[in-house]
DRENKOLLUM-868062 format. One record per atom (N, C-alpha, C): x, y negated, z; residue number from 1; atom name. Coordinates in steps of 0.2 Angstrom, whole numbers, always signed. Example, Ala and Ser with C-alpha at 12.3 -4.5 7.8 and 13.67 -1.06 7.14 Angstrom:
2
rec x +66 | y +28 | z +39 | resi 1 | name N .
rec x +62 | y +22 | z +39 | resi 1 | name CA .
rec x +66 | y +16 | z +39 | resi 1 | name C .
rec x +64 | y +11 | z +35 | resi 2 | name N .
rec x +68 | y +5 | z +36 | resi 2 | name CA .
rec x +64 | y +0 | z +39 | resi 2 | name C .
***
This chain:
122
rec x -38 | y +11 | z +100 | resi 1 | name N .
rec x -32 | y +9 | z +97 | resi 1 | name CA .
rec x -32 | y +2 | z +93 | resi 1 | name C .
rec x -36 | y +2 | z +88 | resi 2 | name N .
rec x -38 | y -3 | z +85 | resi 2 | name CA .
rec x -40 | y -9 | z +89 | resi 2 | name C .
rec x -45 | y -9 | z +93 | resi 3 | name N .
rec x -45 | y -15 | z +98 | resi 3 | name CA .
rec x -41 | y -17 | z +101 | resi 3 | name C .
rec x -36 | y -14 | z +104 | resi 4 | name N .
rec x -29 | y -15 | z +107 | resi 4 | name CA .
rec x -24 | y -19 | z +104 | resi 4 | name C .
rec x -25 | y -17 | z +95 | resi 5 | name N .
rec x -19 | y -19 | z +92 | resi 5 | name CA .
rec x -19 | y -27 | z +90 | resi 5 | name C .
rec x -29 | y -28 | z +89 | resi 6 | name N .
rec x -34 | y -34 | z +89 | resi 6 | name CA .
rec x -32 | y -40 | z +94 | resi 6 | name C .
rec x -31 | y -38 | z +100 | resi 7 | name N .
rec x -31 | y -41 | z +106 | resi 7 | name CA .
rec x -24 | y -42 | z +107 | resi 7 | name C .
rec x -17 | y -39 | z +107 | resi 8 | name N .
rec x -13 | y -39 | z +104 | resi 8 | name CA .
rec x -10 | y -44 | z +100 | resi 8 | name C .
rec x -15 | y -46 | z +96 | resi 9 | name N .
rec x -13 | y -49 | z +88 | resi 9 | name CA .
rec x -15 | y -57 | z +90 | resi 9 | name C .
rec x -21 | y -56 | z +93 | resi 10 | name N .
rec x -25 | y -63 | z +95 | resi 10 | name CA .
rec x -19 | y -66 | z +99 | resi 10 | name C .
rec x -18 | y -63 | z +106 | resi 11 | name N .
rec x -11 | y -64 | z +111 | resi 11 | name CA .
rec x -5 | y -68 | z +106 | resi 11 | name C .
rec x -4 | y -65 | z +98 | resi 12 | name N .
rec x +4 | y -66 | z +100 | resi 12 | name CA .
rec x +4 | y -73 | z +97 | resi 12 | name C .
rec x -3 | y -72 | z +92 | resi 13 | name N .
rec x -3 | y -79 | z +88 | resi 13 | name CA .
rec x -6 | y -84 | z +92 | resi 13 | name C .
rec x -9 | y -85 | z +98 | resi 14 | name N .
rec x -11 | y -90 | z +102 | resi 14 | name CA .
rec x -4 | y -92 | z +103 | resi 14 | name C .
rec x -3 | y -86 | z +109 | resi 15 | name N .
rec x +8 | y -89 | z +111 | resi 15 | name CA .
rec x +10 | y -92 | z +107 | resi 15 | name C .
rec x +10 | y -91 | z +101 | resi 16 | name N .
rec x +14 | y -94 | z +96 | resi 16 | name CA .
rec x +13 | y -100 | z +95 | resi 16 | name C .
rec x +6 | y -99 | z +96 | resi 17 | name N .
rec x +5 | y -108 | z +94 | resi 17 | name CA .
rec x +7 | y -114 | z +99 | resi 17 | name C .
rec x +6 | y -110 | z +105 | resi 18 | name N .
rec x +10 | y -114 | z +112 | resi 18 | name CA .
rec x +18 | y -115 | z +109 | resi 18 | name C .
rec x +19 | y -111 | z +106 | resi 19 | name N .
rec x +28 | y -109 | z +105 | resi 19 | name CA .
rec x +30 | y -116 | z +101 | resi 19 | name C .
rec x +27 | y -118 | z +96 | resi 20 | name N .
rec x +26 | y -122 | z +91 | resi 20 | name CA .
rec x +27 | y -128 | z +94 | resi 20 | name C .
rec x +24 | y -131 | z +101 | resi 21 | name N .
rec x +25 | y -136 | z +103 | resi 21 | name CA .
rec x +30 | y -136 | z +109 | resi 21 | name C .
rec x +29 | y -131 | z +113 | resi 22 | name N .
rec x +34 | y -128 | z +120 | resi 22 | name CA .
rec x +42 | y -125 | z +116 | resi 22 | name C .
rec x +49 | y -129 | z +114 | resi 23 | name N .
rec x +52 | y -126 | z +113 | resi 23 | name CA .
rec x +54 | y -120 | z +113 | resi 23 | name C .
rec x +55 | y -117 | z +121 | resi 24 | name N .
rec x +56 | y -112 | z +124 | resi 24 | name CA .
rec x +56 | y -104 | z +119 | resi 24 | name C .
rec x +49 | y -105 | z +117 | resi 25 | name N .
rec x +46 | y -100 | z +115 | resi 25 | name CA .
rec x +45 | y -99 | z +105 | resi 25 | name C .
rec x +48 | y -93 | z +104 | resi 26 | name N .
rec x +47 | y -92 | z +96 | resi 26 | name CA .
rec x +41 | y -93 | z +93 | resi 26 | name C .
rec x +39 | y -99 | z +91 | resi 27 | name N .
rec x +33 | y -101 | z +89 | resi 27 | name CA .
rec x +29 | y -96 | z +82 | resi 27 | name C .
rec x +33 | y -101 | z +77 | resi 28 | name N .
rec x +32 | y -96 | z +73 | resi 28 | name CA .
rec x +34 | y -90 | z +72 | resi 28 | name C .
rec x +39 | y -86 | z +73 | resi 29 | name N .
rec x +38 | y -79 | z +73 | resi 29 | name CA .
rec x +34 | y -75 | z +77 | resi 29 | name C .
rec x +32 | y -78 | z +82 | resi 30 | name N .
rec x +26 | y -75 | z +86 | resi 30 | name CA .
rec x +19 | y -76 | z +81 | resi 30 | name C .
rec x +18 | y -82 | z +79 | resi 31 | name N .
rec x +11 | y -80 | z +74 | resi 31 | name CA .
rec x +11 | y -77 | z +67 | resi 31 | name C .
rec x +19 | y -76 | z +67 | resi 32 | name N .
rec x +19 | y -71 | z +60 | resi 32 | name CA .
rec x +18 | y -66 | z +61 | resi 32 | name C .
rec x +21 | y -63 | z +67 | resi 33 | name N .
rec x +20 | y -55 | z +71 | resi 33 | name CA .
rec x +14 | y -54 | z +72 | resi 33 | name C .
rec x +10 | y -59 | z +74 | resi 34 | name N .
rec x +3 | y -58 | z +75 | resi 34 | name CA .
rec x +0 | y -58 | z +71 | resi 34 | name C .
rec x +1 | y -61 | z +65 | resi 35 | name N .
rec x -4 | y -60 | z +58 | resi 35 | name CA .
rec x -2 | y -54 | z +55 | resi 35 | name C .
rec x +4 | y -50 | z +57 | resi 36 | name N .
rec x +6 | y -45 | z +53 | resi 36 | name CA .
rec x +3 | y -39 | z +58 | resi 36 | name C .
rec x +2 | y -42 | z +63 | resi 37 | name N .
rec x -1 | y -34 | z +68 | resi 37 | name CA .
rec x -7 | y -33 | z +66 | resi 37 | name C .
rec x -11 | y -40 | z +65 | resi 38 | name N .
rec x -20 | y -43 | z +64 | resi 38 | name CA .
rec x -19 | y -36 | z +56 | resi 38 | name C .
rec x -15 | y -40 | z +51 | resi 39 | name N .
rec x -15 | y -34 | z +46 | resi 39 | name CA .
rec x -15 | y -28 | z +45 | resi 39 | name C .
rec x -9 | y -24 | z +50 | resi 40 | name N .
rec x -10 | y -18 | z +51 | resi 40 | name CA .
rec x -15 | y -16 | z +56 | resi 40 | name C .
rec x -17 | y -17 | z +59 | resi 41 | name N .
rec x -23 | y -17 | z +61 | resi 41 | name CA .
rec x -31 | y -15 | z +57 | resi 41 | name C .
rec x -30 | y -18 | z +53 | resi 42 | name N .
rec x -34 | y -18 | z +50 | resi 42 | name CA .
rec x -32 | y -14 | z +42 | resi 42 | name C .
rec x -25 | y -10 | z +40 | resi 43 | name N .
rec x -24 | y -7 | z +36 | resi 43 | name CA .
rec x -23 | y -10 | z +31 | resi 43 | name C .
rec x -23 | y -17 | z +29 | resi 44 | name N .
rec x -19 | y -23 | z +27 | resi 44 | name CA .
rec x -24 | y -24 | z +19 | resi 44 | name C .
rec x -31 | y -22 | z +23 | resi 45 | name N .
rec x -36 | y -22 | z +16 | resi 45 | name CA .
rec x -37 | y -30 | z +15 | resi 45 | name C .
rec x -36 | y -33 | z +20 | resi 46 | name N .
rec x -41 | y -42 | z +20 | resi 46 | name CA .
rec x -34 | y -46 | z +18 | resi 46 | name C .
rec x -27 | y -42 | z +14 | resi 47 | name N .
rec x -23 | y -46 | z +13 | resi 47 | name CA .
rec x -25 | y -46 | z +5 | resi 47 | name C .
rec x -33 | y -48 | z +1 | resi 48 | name N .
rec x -32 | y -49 | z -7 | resi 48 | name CA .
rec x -31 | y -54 | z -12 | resi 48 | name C .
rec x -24 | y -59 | z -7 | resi 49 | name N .
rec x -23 | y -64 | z -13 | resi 49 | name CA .
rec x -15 | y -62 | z -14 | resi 49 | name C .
rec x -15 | y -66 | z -22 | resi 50 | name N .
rec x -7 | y -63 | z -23 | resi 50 | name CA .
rec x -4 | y -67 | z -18 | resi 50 | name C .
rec x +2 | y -61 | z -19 | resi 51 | name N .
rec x +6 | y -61 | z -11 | resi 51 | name CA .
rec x +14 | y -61 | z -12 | resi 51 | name C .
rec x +17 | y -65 | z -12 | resi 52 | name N .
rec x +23 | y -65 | z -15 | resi 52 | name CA .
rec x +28 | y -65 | z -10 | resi 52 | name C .
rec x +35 | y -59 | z -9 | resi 53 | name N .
rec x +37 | y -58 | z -3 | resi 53 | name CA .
rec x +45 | y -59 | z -6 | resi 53 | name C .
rec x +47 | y -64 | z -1 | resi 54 | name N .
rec x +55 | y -66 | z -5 | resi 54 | name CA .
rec x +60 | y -64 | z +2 | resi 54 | name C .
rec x +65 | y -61 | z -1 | resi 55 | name N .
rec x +69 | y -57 | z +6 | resi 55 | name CA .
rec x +77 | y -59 | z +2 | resi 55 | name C .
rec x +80 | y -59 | z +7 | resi 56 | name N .
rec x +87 | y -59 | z +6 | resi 56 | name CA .
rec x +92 | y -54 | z +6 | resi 56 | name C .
rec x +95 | y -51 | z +4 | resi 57 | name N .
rec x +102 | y -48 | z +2 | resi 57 | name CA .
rec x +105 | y -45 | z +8 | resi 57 | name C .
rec x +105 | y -51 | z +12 | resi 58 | name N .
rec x +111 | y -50 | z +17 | resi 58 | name CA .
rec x +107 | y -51 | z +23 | resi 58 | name C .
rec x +100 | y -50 | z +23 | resi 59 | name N .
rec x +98 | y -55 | z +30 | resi 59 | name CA .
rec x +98 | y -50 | z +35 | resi 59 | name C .
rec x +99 | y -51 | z +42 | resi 60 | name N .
rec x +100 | y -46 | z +46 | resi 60 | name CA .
rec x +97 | y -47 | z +51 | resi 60 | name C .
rec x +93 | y -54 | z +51 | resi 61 | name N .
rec x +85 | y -56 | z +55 | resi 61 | name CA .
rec x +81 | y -50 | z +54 | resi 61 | name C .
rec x +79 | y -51 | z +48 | resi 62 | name N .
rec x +72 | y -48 | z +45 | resi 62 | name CA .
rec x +77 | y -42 | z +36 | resi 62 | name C .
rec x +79 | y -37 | z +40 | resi 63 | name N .
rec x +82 | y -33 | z +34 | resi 63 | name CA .
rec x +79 | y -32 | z +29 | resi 63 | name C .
rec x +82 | y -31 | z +23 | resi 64 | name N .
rec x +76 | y -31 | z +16 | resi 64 | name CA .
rec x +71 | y -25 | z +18 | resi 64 | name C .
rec x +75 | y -18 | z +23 | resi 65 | name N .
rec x +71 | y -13 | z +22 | resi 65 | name CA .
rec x +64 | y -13 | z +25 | resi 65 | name C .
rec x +64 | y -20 | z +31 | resi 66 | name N .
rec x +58 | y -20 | z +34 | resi 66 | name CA .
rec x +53 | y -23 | z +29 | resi 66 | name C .
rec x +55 | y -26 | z +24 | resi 67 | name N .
rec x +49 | y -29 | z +18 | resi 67 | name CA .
rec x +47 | y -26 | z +13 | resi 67 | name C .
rec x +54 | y -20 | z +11 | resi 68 | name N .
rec x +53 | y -14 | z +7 | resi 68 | name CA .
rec x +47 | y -7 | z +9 | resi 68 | name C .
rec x +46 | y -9 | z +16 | resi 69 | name N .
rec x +39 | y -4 | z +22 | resi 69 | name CA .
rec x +35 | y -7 | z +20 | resi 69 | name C .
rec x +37 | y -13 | z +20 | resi 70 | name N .
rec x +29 | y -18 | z +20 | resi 70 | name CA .
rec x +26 | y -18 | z +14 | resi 70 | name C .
rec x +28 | y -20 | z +9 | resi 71 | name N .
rec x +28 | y -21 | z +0 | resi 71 | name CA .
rec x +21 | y -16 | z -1 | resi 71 | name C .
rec x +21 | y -9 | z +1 | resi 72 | name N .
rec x +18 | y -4 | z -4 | resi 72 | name CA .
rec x +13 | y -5 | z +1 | resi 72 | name C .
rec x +11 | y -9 | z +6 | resi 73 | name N .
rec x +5 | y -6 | z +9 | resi 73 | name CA .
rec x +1 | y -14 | z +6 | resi 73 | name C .
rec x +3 | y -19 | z +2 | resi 74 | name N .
rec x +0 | y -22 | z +1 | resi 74 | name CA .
rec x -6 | y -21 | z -6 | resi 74 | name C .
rec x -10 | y -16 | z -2 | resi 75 | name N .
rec x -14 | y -10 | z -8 | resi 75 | name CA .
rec x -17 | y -14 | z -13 | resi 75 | name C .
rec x -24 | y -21 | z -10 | resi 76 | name N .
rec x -27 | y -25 | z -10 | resi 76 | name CA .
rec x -25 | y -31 | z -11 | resi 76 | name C .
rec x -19 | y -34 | z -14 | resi 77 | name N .
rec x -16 | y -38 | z -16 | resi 77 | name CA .
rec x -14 | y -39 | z -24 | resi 77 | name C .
rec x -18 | y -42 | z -28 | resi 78 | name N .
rec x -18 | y -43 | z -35 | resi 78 | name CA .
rec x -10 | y -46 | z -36 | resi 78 | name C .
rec x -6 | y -44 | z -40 | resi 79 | name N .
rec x -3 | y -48 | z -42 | resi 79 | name CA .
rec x +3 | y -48 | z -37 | resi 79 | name C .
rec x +4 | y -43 | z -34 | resi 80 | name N .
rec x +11 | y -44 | z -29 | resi 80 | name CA .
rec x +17 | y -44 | z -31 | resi 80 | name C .
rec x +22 | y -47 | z -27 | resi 81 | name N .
rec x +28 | y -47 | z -32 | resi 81 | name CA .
rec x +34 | y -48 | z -25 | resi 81 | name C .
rec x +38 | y -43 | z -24 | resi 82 | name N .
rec x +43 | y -45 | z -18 | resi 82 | name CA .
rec x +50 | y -46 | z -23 | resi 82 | name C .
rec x +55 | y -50 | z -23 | resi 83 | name N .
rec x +59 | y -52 | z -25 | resi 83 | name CA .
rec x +65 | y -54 | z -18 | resi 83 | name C .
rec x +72 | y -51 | z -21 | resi 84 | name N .
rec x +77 | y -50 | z -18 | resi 84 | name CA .
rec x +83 | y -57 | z -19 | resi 84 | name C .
rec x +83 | y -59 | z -15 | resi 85 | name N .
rec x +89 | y -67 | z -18 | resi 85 | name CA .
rec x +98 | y -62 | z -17 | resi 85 | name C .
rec x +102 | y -65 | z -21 | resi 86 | name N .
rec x +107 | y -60 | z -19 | resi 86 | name CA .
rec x +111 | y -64 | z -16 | resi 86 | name C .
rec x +115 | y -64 | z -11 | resi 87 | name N .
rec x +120 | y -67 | z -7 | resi 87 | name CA .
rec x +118 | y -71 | z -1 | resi 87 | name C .
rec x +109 | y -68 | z -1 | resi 88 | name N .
rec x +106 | y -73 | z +3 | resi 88 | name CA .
rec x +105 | y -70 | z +12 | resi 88 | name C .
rec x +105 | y -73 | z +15 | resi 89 | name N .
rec x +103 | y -71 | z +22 | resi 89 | name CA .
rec x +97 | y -74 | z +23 | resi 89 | name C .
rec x +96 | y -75 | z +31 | resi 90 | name N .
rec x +88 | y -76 | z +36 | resi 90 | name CA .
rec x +88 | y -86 | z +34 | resi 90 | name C .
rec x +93 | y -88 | z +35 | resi 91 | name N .
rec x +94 | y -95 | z +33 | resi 91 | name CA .
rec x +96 | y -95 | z +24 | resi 91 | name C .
rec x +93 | y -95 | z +21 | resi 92 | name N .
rec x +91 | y -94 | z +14 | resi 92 | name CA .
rec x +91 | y -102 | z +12 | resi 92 | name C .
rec x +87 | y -106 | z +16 | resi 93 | name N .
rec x +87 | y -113 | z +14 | resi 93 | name CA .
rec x +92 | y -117 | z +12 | resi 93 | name C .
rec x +97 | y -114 | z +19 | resi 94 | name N .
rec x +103 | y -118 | z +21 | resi 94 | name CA .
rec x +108 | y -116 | z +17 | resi 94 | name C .
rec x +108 | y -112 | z +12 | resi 95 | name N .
rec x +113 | y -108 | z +8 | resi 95 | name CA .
rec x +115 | y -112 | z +0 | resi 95 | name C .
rec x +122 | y -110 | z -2 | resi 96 | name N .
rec x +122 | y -112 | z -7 | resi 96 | name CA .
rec x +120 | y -110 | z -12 | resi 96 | name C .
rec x +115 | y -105 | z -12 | resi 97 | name N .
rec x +110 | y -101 | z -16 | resi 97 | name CA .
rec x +102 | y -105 | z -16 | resi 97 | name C .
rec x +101 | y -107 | z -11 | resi 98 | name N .
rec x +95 | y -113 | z -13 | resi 98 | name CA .
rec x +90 | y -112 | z -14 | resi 98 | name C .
rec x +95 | y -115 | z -21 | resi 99 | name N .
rec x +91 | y -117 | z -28 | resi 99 | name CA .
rec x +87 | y -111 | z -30 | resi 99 | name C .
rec x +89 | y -104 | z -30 | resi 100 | name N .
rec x +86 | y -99 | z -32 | resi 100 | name CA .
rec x +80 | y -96 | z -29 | resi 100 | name C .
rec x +80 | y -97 | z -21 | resi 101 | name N .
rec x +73 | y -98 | z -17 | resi 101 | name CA .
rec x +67 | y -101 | z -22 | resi 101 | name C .
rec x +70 | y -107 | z -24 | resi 102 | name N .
rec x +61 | y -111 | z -28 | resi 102 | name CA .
rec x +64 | y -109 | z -35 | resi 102 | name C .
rec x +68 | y -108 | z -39 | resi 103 | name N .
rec x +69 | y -106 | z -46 | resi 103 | name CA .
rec x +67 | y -99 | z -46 | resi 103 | name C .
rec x +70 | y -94 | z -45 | resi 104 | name N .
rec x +70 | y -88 | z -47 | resi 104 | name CA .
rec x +63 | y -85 | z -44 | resi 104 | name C .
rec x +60 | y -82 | z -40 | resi 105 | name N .
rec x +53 | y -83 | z -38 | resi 105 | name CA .
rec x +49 | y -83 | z -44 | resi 105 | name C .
rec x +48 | y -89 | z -45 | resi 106 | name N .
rec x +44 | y -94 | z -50 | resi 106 | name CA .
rec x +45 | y -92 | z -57 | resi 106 | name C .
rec x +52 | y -90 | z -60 | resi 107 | name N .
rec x +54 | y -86 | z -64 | resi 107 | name CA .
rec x +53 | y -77 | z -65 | resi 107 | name C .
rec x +55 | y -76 | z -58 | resi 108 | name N .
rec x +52 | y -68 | z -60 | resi 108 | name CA .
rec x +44 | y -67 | z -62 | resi 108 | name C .
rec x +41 | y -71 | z -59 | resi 109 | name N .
rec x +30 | y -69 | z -57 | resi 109 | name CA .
rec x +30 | y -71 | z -63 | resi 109 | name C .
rec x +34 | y -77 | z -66 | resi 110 | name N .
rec x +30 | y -80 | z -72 | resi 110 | name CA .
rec x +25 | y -76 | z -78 | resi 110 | name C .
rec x +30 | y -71 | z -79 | resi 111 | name N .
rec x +28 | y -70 | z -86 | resi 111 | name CA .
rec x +25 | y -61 | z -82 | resi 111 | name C .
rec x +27 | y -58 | z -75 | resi 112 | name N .
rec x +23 | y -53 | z -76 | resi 112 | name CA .
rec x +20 | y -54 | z -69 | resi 112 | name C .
rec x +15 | y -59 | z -67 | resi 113 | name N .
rec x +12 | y -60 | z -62 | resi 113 | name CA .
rec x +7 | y -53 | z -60 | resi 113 | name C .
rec x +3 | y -51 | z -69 | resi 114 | name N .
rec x -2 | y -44 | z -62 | resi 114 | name CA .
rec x +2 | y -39 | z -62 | resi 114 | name C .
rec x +9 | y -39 | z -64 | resi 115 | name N .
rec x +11 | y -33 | z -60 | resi 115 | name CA .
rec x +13 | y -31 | z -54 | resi 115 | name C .
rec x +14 | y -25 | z -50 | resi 116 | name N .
rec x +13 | y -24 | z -45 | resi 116 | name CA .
rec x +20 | y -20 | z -44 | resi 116 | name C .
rec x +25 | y -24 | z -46 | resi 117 | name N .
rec x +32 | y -21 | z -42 | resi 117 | name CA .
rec x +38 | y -24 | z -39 | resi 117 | name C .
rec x +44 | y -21 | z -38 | resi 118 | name N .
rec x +46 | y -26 | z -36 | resi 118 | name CA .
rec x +55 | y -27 | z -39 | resi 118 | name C .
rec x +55 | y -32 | z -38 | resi 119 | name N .
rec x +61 | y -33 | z -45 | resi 119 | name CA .
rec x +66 | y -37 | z -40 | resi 119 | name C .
rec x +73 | y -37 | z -44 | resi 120 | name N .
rec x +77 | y -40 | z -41 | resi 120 | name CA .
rec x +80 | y -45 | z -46 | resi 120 | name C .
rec x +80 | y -52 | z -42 | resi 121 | name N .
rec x +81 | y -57 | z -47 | resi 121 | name CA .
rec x +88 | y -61 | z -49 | resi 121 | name C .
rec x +92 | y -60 | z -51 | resi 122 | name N .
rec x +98 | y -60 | z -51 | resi 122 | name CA .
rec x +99 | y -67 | z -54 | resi 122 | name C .
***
């Protein structure tokens, strides 16, 4: 099952990379999926640098509760930190909230970087 999942993973992030250049095809979320399969895969031990996971309020791409599964398995991750933007969706960039993508982040980790939970940054 493991080699499957391996083979599987290499697949979606090659695709990906063609996707990157060939419109057609969803680039990067194909080598995100692949890198997120590569880690379950592997029980998500080789993910150990701090890992900071910013989700949106209102996204209905990627819901906050698929980041909320993910968060705890990030076991071997010093320093993790998922943080919630409020009013935000999947286009977070484009929004009039922003500014709070690169402010708040940077503001919650600051002061309590090794800890290991997950906070909502308001």
């Amino acid at each position: 099952m493991d080699l499957l999942l391996w083979i599987l993973a290499v697949a979606l992030v090659v695709i990906g990379l063609v996707g990157v250049v060939v419109p057609a095809l969803p680039g990067t979320v194909l080598v995100f999926g692949g890198l997120v399969l590569a880690a379950m895969a592997d029980d998500f031990t080789r993910v150990g640098i701090a890992t900071l996971v910013v989700i949106g309020e209102w996204d209905n791409d990627t819901p906050p509760t698929m980041a909320q599964a993910l968060f705890p398995l990030l076991v071997n991750s010093p320093g993790r930190r998922m943080v919630m933007l409020p009013e935000a969706t999947h286009s977070m960039m484009l929004e009039k909230n922003r500014r709070m993508l690169f402010r708040n982040p940077i503001n919650c980790t600051a002061n309590t970087w090794g800890s290991t939970t997950s906070v909502n940054c308001y």
